[in-house]
py3Dmol code that shows the C-alpha trace and the ligand (Angstrom):
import py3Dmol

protein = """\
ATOM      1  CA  UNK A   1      15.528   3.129  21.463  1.00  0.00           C
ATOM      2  CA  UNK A   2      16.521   0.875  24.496  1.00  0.00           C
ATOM      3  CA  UNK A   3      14.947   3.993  27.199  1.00  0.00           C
ATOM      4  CA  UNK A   4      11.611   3.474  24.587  1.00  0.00           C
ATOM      5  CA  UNK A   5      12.020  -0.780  25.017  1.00  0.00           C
ATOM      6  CA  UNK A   6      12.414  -0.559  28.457  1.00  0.00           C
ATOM      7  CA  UNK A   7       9.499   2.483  29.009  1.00  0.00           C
ATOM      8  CA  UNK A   8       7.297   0.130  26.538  1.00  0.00           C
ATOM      9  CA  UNK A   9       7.496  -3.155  28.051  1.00  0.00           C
ATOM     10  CA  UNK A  10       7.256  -6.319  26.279  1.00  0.00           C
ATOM     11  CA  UNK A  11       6.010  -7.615  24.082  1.00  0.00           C
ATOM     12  CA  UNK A  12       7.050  -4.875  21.522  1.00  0.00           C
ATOM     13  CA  UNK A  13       8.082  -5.174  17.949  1.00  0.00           C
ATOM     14  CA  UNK A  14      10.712  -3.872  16.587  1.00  0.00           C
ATOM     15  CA  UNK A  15      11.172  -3.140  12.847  1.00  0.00           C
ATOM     16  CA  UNK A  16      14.000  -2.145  10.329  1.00  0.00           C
ATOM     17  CA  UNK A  17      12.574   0.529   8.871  1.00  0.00           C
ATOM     18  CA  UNK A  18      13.818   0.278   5.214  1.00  0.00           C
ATOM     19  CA  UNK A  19      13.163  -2.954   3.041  1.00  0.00           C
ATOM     20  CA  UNK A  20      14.694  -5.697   4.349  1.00  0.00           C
ATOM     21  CA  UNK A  21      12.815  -8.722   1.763  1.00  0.00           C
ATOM     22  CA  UNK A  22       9.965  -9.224   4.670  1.00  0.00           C
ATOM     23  CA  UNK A  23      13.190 -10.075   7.173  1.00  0.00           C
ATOM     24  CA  UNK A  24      13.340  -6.922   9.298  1.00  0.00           C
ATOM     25  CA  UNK A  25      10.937  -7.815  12.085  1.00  0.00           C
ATOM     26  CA  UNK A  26      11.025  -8.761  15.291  1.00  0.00           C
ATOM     27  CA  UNK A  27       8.611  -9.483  17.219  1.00  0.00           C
ATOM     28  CA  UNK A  28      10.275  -9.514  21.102  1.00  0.00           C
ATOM     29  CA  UNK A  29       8.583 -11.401  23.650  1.00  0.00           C
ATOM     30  CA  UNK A  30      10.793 -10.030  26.151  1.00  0.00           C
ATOM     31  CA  UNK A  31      12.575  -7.085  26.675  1.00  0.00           C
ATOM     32  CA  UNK A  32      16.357  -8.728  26.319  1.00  0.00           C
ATOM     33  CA  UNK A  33      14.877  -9.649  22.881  1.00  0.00           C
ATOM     34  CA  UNK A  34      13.923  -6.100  21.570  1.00  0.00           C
ATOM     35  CA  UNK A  35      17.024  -4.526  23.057  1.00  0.00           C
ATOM     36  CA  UNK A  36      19.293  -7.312  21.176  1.00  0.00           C
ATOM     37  CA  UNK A  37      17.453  -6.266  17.945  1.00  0.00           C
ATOM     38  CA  UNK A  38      17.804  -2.925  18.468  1.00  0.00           C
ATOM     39  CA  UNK A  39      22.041  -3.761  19.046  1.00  0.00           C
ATOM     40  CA  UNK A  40      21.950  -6.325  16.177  1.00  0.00           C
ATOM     41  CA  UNK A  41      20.091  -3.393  13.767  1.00  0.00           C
ATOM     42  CA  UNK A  42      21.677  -0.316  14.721  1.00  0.00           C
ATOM     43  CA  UNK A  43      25.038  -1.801  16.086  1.00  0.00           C
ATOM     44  CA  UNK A  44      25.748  -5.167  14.012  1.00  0.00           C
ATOM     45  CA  UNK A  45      24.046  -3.359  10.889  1.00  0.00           C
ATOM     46  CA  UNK A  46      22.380  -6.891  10.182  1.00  0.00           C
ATOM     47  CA  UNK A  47      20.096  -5.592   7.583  1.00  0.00           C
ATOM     48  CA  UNK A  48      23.181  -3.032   6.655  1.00  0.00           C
ATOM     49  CA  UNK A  49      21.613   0.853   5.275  1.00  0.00           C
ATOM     50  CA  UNK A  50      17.764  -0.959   6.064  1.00  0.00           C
ATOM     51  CA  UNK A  51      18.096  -1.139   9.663  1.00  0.00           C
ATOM     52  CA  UNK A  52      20.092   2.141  10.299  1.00  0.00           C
ATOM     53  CA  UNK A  53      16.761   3.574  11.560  1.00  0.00           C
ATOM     54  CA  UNK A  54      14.527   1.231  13.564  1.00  0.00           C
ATOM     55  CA  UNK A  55      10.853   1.503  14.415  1.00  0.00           C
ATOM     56  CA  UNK A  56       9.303   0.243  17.513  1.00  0.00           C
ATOM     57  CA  UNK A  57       5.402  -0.797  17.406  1.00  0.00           C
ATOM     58  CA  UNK A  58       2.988  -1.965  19.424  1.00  0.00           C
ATOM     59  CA  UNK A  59       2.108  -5.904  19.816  1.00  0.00           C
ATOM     60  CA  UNK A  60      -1.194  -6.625  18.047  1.00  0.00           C
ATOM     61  CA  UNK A  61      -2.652  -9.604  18.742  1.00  0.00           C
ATOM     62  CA  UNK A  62      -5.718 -10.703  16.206  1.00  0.00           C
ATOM     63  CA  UNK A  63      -6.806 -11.846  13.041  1.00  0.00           C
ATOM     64  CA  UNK A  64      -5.620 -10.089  10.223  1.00  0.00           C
ATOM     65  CA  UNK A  65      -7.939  -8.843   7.460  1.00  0.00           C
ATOM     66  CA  UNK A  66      -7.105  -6.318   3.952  1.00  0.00           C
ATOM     67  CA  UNK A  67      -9.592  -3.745   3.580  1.00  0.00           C
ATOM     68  CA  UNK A  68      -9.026  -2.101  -0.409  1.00  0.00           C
ATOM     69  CA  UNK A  69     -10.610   1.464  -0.793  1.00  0.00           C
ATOM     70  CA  UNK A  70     -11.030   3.732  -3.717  1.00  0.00           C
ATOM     71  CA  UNK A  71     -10.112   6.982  -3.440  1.00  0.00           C
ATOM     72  CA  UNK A  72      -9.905  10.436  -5.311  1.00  0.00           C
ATOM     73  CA  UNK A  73      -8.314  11.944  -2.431  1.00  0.00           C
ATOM     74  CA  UNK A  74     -11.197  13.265  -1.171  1.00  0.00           C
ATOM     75  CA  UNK A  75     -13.430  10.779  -0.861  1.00  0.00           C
ATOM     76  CA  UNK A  76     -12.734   7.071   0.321  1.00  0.00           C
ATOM     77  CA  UNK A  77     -14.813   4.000  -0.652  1.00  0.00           C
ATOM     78  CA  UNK A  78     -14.609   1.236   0.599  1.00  0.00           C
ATOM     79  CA  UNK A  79     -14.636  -3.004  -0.715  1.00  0.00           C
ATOM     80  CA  UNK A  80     -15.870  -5.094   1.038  1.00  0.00           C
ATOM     81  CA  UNK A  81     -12.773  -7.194   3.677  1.00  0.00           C
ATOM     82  CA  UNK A  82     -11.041 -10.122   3.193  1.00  0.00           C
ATOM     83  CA  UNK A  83      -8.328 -12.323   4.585  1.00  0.00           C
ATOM     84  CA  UNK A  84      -5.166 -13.518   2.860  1.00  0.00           C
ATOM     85  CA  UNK A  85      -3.082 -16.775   4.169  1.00  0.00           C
ATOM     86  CA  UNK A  86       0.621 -15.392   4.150  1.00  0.00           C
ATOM     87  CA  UNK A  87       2.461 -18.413   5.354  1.00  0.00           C
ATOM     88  CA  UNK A  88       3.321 -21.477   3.599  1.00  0.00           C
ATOM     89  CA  UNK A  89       1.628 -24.114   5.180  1.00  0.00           C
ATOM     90  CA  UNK A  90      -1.410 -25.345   6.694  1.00  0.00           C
ATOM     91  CA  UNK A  91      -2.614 -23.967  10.167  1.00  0.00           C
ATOM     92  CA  UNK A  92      -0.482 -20.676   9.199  1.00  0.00           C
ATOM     93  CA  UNK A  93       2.843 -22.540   9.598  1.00  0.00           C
ATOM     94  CA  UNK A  94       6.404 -21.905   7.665  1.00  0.00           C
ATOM     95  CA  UNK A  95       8.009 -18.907   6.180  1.00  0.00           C
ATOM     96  CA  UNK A  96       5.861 -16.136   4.821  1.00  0.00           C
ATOM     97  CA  UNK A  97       4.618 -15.565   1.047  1.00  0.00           C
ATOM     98  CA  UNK A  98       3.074 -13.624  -1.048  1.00  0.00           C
ATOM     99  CA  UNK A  99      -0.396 -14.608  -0.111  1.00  0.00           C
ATOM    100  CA  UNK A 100      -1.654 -18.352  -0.632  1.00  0.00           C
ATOM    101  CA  UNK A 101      -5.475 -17.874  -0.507  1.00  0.00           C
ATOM    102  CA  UNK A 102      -7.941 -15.632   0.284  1.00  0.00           C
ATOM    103  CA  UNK A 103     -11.738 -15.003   1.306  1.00  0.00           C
ATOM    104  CA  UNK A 104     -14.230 -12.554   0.973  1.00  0.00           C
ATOM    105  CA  UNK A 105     -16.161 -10.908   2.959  1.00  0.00           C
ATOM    106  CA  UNK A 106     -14.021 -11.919   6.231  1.00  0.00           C
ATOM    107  CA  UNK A 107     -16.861 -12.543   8.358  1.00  0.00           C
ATOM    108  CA  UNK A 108     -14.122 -11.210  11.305  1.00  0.00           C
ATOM    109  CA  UNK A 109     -14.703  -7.675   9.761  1.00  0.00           C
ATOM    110  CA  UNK A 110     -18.293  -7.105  10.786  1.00  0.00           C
ATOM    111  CA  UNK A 111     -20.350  -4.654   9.975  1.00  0.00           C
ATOM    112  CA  UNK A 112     -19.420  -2.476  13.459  1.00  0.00           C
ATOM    113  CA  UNK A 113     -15.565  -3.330  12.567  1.00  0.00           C
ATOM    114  CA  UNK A 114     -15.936  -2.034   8.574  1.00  0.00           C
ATOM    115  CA  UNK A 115     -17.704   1.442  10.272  1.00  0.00           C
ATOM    116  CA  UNK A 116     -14.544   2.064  12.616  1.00  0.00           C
ATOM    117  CA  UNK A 117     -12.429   1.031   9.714  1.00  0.00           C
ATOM    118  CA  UNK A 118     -14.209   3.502   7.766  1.00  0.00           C
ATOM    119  CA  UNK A 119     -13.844   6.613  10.622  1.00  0.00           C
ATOM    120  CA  UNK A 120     -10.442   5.584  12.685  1.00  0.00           C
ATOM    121  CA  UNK A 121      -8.395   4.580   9.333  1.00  0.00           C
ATOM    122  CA  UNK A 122      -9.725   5.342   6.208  1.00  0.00           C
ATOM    123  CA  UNK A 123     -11.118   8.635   6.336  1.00  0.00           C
ATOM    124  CA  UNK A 124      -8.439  10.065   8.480  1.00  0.00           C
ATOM    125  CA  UNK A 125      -6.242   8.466   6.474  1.00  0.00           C
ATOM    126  CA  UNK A 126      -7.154  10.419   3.181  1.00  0.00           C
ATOM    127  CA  UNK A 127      -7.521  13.950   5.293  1.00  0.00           C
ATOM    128  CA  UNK A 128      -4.406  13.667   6.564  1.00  0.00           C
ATOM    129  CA  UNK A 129      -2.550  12.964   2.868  1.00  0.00           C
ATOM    130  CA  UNK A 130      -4.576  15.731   1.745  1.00  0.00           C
ATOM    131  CA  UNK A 131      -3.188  18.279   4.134  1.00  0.00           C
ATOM    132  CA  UNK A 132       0.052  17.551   3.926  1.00  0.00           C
ATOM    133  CA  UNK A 133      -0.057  18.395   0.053  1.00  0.00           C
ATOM    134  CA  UNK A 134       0.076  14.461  -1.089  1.00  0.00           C
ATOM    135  CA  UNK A 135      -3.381  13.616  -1.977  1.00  0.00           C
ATOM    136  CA  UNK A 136      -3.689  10.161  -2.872  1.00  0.00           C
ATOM    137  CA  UNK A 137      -6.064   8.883  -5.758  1.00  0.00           C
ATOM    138  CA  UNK A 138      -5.962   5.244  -6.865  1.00  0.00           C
ATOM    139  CA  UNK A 139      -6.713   2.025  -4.374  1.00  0.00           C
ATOM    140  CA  UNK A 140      -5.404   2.354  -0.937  1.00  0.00           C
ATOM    141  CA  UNK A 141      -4.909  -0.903   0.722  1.00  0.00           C
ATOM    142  CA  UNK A 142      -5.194  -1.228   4.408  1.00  0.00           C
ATOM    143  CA  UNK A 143      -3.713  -4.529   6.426  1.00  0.00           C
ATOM    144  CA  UNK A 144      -4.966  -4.574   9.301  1.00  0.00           C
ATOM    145  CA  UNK A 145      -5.159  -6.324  12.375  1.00  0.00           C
ATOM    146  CA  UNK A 146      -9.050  -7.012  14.345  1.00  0.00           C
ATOM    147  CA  UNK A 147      -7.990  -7.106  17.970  1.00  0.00           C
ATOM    148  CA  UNK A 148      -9.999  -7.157  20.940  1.00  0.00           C
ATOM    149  CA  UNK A 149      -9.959  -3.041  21.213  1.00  0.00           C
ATOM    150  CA  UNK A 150     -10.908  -3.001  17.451  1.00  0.00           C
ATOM    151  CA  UNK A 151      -9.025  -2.590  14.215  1.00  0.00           C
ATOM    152  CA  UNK A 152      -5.351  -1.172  14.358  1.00  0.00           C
ATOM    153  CA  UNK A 153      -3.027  -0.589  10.983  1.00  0.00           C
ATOM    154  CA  UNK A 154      -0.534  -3.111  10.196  1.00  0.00           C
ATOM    155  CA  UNK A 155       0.415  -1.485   7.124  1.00  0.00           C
ATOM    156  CA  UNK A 156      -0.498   0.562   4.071  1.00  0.00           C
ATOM    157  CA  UNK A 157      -0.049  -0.146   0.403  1.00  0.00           C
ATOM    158  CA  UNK A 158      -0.391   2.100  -2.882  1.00  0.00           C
ATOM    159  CA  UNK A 159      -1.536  -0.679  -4.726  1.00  0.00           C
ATOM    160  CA  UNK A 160      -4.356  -3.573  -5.246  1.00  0.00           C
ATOM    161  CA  UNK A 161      -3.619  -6.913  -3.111  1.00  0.00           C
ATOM    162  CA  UNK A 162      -2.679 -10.319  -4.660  1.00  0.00           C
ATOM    163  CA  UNK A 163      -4.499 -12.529  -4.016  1.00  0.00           C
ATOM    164  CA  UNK A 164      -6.963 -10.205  -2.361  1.00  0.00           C
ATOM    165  CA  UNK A 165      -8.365  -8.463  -5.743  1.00  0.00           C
ATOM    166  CA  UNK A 166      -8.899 -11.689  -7.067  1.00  0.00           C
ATOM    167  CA  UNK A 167     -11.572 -12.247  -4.584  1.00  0.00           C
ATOM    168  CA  UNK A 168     -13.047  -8.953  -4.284  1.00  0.00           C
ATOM    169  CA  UNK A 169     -13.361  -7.729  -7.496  1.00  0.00           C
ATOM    170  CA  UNK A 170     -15.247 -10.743  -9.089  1.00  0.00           C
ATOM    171  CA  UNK A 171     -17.735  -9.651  -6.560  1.00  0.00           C
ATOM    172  CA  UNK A 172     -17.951  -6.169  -7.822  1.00  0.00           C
ATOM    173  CA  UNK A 173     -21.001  -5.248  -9.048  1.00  0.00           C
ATOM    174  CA  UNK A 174     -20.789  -1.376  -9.964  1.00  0.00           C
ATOM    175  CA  UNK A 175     -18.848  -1.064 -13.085  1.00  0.00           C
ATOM    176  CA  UNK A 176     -15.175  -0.955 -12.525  1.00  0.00           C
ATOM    177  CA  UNK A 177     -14.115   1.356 -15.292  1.00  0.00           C
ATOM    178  CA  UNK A 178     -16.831   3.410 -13.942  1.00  0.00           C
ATOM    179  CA  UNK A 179     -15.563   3.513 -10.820  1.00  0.00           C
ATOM    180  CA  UNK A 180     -12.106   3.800 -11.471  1.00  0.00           C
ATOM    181  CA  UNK A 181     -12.481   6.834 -13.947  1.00  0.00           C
ATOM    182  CA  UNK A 182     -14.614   8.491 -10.774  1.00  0.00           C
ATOM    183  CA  UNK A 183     -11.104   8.111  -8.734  1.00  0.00           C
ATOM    184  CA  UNK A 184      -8.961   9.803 -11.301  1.00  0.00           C
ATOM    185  CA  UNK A 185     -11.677  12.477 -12.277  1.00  0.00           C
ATOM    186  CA  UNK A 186     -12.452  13.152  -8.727  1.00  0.00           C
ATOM    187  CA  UNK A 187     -16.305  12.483  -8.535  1.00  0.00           C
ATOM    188  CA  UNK A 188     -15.574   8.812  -6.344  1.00  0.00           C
ATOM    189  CA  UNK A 189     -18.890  10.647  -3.915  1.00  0.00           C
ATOM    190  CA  UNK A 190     -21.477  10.471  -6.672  1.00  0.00           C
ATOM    191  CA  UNK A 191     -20.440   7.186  -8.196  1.00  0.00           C
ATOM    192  CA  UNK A 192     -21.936   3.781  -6.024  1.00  0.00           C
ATOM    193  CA  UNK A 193     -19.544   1.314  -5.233  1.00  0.00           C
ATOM    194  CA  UNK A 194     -21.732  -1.792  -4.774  1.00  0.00           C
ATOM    195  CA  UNK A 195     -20.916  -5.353  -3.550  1.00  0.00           C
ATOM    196  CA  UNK A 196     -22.948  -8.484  -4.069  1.00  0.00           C
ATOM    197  CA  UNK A 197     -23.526 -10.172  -1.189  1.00  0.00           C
ATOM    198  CA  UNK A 198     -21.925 -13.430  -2.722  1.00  0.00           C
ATOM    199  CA  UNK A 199     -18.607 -14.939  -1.572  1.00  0.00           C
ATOM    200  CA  UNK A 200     -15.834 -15.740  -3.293  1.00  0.00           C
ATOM    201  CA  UNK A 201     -12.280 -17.969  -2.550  1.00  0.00           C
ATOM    202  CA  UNK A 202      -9.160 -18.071  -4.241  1.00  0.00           C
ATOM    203  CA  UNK A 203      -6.686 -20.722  -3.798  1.00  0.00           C
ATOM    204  CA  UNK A 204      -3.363 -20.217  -4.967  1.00  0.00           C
ATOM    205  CA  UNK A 205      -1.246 -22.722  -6.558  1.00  0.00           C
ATOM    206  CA  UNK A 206       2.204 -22.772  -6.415  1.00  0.00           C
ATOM    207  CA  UNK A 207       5.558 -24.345  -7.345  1.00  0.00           C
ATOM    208  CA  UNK A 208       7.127 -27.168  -4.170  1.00  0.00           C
ATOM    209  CA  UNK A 209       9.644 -25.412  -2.292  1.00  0.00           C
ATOM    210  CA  UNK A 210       8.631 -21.996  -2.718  1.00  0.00           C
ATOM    211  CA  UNK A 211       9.066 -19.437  -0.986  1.00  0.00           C
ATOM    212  CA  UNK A 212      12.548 -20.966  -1.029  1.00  0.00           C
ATOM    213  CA  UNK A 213      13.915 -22.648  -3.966  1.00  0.00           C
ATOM    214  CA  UNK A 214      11.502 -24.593  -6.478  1.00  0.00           C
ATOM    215  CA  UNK A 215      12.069 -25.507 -10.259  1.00  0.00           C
ATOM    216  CA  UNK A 216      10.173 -24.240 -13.292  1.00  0.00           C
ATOM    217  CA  UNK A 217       9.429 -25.190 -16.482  1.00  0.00           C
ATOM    218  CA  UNK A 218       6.246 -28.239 -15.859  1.00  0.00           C
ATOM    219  CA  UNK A 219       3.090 -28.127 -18.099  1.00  0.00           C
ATOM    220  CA  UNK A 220       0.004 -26.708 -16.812  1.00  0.00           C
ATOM    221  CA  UNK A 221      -3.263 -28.319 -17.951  1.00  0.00           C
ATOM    222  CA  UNK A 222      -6.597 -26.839 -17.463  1.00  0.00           C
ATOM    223  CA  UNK A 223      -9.592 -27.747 -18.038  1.00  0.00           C
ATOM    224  CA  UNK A 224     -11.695 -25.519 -20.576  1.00  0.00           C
ATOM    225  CA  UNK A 225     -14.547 -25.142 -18.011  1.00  0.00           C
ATOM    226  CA  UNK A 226     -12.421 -24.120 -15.304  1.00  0.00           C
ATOM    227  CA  UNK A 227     -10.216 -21.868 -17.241  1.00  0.00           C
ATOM    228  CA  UNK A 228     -12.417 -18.516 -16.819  1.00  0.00           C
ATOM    229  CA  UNK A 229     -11.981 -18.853 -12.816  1.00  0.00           C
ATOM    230  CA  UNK A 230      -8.148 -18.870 -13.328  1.00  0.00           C
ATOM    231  CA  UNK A 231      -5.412 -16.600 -13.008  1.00  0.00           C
ATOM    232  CA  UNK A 232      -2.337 -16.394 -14.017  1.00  0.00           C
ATOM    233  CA  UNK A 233       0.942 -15.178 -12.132  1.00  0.00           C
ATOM    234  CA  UNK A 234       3.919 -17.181 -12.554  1.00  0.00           C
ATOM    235  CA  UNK A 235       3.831 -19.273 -15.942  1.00  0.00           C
ATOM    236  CA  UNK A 236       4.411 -18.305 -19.329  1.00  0.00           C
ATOM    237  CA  UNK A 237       3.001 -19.656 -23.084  1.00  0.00           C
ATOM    238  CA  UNK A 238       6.394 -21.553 -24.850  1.00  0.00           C
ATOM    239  CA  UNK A 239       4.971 -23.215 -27.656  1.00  0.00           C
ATOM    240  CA  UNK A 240       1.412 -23.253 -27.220  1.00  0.00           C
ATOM    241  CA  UNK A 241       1.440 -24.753 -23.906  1.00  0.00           C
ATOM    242  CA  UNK A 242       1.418 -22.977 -20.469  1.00  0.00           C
ATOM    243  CA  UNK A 243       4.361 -23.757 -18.409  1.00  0.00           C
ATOM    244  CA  UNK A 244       5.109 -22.992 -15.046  1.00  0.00           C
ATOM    245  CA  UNK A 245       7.308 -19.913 -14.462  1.00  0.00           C
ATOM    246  CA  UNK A 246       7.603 -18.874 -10.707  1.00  0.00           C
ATOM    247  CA  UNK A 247       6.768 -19.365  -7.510  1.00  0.00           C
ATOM    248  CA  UNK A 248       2.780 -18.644  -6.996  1.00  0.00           C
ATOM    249  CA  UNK A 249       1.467 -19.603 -10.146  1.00  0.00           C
ATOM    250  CA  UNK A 250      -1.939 -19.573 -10.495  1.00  0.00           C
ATOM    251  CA  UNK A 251      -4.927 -18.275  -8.418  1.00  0.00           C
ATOM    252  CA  UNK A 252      -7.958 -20.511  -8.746  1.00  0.00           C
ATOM    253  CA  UNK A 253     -11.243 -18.709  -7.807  1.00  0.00           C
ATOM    254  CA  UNK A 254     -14.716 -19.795  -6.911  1.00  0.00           C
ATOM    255  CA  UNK A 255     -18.150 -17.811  -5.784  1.00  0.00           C
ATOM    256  CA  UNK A 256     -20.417 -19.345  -4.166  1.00  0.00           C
ATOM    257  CA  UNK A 257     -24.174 -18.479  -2.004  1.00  0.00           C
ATOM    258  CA  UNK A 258     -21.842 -18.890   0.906  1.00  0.00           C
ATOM    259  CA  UNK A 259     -18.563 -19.127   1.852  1.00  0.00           C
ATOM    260  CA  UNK A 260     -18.814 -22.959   1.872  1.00  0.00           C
ATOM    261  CA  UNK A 261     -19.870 -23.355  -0.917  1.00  0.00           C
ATOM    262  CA  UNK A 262     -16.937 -21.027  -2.801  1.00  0.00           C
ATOM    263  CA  UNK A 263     -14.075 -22.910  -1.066  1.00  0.00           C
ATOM    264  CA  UNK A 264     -15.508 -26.160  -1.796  1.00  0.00           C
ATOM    265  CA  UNK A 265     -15.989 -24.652  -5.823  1.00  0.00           C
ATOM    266  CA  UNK A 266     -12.656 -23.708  -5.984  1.00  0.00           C
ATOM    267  CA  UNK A 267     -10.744 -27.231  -4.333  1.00  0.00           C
ATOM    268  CA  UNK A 268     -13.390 -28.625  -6.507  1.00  0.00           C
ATOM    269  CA  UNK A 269     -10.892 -26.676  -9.477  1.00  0.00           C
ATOM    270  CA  UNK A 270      -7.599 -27.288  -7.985  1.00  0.00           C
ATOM    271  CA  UNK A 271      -8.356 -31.268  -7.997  1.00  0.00           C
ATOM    272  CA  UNK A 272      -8.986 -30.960 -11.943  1.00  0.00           C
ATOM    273  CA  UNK A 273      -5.756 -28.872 -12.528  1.00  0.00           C
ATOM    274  CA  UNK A 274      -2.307 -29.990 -13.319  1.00  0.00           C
ATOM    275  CA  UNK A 275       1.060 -29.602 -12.845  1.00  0.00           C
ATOM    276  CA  UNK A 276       4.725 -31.701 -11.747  1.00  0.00           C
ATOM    277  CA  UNK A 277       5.576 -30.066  -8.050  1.00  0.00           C
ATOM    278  CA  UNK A 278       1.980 -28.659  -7.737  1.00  0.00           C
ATOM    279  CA  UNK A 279       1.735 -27.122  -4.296  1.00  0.00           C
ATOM    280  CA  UNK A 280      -1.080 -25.732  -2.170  1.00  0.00           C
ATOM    281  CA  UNK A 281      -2.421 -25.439   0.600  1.00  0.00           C
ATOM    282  CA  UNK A 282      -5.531 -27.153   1.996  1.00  0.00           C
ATOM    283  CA  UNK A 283      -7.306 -24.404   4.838  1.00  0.00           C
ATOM    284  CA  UNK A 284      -8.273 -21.900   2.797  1.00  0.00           C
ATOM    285  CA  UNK A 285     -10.964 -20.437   4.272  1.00  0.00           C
ATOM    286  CA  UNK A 286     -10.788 -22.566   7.329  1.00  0.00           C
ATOM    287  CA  UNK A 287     -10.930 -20.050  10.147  1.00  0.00           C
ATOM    288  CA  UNK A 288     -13.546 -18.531   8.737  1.00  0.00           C
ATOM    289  CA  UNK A 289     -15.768 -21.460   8.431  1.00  0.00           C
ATOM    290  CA  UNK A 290     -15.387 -22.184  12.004  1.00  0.00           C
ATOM    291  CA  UNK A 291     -16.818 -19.255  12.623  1.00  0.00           C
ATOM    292  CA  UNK A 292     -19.345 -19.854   9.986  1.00  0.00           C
ATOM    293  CA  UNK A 293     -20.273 -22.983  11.872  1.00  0.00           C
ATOM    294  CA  UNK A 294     -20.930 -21.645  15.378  1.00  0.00           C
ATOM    295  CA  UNK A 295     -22.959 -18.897  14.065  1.00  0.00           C
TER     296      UNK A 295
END
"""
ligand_1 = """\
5
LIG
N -1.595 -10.248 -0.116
C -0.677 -9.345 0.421
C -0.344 -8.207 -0.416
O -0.821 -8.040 -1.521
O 0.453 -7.420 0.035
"""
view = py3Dmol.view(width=600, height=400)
view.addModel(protein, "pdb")
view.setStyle({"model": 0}, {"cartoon": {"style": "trace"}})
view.addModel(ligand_1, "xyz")
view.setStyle({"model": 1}, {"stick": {}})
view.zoomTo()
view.show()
């Protein structure tokens, strides 16, 4: 590993390669830095079993953006991109999370980005599952990252994104069970997979403190107009009222003509919600409506 460092150059990454609860990276601006990671991983046994193998990646330098496909293991669809906001605070600042808003369509994800997505990472993707034997059928979701050479793989998930789906999907306008029956009976290639050409933004509202510690237990109140465009993650119904019950607790979505227009809808939500130790943050969208306003 420290030949690889020194080979590689910095800046490098340097990952535990089991799960280490979104801990085991390190991203090493210099070479001293990756080669004490690589000591503190494999030596110190910091993340203990997690970081007894190590994986060393390239820097990517970018915007980030989740493409979601559908796929019956032969054929790969894919919905249209958007962009989550993993970190706690405004201007992408704190610890990481779950995800505390999203966008879609990323405008960063044109259409020449979505095409190489499509050849360099999707389809090649799916082939190379299928050869090995492990064809995978269900929704593949790619993280990427846009960089100046193009888009390059962050990471894979077997699984829909949170808060990703919440934007995508509402702007699905094939039928889903349609769709989703197509994966599983493998017919995805006659079955369209259409978008509307809407936008939509979620804003996710969550308990103070959290990631860390936060408390639990405060009365939600929502107003019956805005309830449709709400969902629901960490509360739970005690005695006909909706309580808060975790950290993210409700995603607040909006579609709009344009992009504006569905981050203003869904603030527009959030100011008419309640709850004690509401948290959120306020740039959803933001880097994208830069964009939006040089265009
Ligand atoms: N939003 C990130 C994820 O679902 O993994």
């Amino acid at each position: 590993a420290r030949v690889y460092v020194r080979q590689m150059g910095a800046p490098i990454v340097v990952k535990a390669d089991g799960l280490a609860a979104g801990k085991g990276v390190v991203v090493a601006q210099t070479v001293d830095e990756a080669l004490d990671a690589i000591t503190s991983m494999l030596e110190d046994k910091t993340f203990g079993e997690a970081g007894a193998r190590v994986v060393m990646e390239e820097f990517l330098e970018g915007e980030e953006a989740s493409v979601l496909a559908f796929t019956d293991g032969e054929t790969i669809k894919a919905m249209i991109p958007s962009q989550d906001h993993k970190c706690i605070y405004d201007g992408d600042k704190g610890p990481n999370t779950g995800g505390m808003g999203t966008y879609a369509p990323a405008p960063v994800v044109t259409p020449e980005v979505m095409e190489r997505v499509q050849k360099e990472v999707l389809d090649p993707m799916i082939a190379g599952m299928k050869n090995e034997g492990k064809p995978y059928v269900g929704c593949l979701y790619a993280g990427l990252m846009i960089t100046k050479n193009g888009p390059k793989v962050i990471e894979f998930n077997c699984r829909f994104g949170d808060p990703e789906t919440q934007v995508v999907l509402p702007l699905l306008e094939s039928d889903l069970l349609t769709v989703m029956q197509a994966t599983t009976n493998g017919n995805l290639g006659d079955v369209e997979v259409k978008f509307s050409d809407k936008n939509a933004c979620c804003v996710i509202m969550a308990s103070e403190g959290y990631p860390l510690s936060y408390e639990k237990g405060f009365e939600i109140t929502i107003p019956y107009g805005v309830l449709p465009n709400v969902y629901v993650a960490g509360a739970k119904v005690y005695k006909q009222s909706l309580l808060t019950n975790g950290g993210r607790v409700l995603g607040v979505t909006a579609i709009g003509d344009t992009l504006p227009e569905a981050i203003e809808k869904s603030y527009g939500m959030v100011s008419e919600i309640h709850f004690d130790n509401a948290f959120y943050r306020r740039d959803i969208g933001a880097r994208a409506m830069k964009a939006w306003e040089e265009k």
